[in-house]
C-alpha positions as CSV (number, residue, x, y, z in Angstrom):
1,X,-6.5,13.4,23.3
2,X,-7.9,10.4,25.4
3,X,-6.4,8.9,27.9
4,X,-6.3,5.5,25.6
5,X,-4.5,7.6,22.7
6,X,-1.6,9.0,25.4
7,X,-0.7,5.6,26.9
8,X,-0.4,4.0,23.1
9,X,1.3,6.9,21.9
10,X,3.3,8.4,24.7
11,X,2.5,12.0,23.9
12,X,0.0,14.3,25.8
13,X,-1.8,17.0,24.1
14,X,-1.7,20.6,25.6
15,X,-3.7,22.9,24.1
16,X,-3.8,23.2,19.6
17,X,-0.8,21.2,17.5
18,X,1.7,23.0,16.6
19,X,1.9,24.0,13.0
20,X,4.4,21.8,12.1
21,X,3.1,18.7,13.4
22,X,-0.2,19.6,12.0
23,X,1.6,20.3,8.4
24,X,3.5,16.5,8.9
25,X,0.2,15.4,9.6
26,X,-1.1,16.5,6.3
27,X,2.1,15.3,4.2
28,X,1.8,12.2,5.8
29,X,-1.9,11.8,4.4
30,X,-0.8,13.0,1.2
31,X,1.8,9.9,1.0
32,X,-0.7,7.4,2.2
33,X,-3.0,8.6,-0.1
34,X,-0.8,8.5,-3.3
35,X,0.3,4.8,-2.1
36,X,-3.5,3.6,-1.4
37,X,-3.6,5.7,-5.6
38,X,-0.8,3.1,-6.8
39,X,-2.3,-0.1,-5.6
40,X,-5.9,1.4,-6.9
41,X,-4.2,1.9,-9.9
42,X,-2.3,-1.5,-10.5
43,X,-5.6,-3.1,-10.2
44,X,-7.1,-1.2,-12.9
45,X,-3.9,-1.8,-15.2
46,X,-4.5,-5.7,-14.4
47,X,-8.4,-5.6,-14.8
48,X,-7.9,-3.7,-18.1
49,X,-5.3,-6.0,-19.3
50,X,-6.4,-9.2,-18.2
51,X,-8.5,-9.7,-21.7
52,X,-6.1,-9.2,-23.9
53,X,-3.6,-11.6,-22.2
54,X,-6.5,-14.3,-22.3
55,X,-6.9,-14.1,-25.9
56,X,-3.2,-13.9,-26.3
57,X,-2.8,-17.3,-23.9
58,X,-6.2,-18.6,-25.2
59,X,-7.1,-19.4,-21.8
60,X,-11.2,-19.7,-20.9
61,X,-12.7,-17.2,-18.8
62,X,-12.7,-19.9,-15.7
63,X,-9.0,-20.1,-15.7
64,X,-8.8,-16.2,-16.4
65,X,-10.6,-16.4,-12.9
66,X,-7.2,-18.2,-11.5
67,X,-5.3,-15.2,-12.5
68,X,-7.2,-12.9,-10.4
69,X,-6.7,-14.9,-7.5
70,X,-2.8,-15.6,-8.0
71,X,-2.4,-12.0,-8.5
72,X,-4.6,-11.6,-5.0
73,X,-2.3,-14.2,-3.4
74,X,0.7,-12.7,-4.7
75,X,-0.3,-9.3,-3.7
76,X,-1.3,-10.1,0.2
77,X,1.7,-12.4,0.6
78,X,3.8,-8.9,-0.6
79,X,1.9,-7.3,1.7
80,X,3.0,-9.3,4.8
81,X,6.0,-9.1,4.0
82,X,6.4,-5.7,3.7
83,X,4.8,-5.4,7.2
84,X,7.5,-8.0,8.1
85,X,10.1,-5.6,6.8
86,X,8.3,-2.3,8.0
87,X,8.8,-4.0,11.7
88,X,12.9,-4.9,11.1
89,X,14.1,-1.7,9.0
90,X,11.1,1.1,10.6
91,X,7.8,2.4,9.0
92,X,9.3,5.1,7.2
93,X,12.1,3.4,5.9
94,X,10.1,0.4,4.6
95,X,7.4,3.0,3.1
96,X,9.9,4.3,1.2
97,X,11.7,1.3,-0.1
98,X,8.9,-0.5,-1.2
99,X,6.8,2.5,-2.9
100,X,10.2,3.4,-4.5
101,X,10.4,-0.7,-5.4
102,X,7.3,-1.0,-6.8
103,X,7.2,1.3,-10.3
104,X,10.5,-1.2,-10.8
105,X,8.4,-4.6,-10.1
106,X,5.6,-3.9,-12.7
107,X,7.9,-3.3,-15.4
């Protein structure tokens, strides 16, 4: 571990991880992963289902356009604030909360 990595985390390394911080480590990727899956994936349900809501709005491809971009506004402004709240409630807390809000949201 370098001596930039100790000072911003606090925790000197000694020899291998342990096996249960290098099993956390893992589960933790896991998580992220599956989250970074779910945005991936509510993309693709909003790219996939953007045509058939302009033919049901009859609205022209340029406005279809503004759609895509509202939805990108939408989705950063969430964003911030869910950093916002990861900094008040904690990381873990917030992670959970907002992975377990979102399934609820796209209904």
């Amino acid at each position: 571990m370098s001596v930039i990595s100790e000072r911003v985390t606090g925790v000197r390394a000694i020899g291998p991880v342990a096996p249960a911080a290098e099993r956390r480590r893992w589960i933790a990727l896991v998580f992220i992963a599956l989250a970074q899956l779910m945005v991936v994936l509510d993309t693709t349900i909003v790219s996939i289902a953007l045509p058939s809501a302009q033919a049901a709005l009859r609205i022209s491809s340029a406005d279809r356009q503004w759609v895509i971009t509202a939805y990108t506004l939408a989705f950063g402004g969430l964003l911030l604030i869910g950093g916002r709240v990861a900094d008040y409630a904690g990381r873990k807390r917030a992670f959970v909360l907002i992975n377990a809000g979102k399934p609820e949201a796209s209904r």
